[in-house]
N, C-alpha and C positions, 0 to 999 in steps of 0.2 A: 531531756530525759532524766527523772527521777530515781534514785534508787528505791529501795522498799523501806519501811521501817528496818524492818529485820537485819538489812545489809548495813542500813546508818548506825545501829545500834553496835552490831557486831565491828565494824570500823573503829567506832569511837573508842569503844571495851580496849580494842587492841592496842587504837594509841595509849589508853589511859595505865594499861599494863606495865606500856612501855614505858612510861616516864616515873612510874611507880618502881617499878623494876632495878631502874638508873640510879632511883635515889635512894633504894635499899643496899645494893652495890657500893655506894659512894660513903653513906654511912660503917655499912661491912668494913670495907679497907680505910676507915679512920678509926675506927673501935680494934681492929685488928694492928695496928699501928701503934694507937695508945695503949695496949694490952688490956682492954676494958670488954674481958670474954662474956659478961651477960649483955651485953646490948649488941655485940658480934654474932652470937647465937641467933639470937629471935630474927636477924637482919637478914643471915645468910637462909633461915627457912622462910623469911617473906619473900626475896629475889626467886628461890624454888620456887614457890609457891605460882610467884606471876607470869614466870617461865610457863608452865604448865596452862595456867587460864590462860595464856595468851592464847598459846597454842588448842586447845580448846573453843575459842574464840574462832580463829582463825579458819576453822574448819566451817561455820557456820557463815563465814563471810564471801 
């Protein structure tokens, strides 16, 4: 048994979130750390960001 298009896509989106997500986080609390506040910035609204499409995602899956 197959899934749909639609449920493989939405799957994949979610992993891809997530590991997107992980590596926004991981860079966040190393710029955060260094005290390197313009690349901490833009980090902390991509992790927002994938938060949200996940979840977005995730309703469709």
């Amino acid at each position: 048994m197959s899934l749909p298009k639609e449920k493989k896509l939405a799957r994949f989106m979610m992993h891809l979130n997530v590991i997107i997500g992980a590596w926004c986080f991981i860079v966040f609390v190393m710029s955060v750390a260094m005290k390197m506040w313009l690349t901490a910035i833009p980090m902390a609204g991509c992790g927002i960001w994938q938060y949200f499409s996940y979840k977005s995602w995730q309703k469709k899956a």
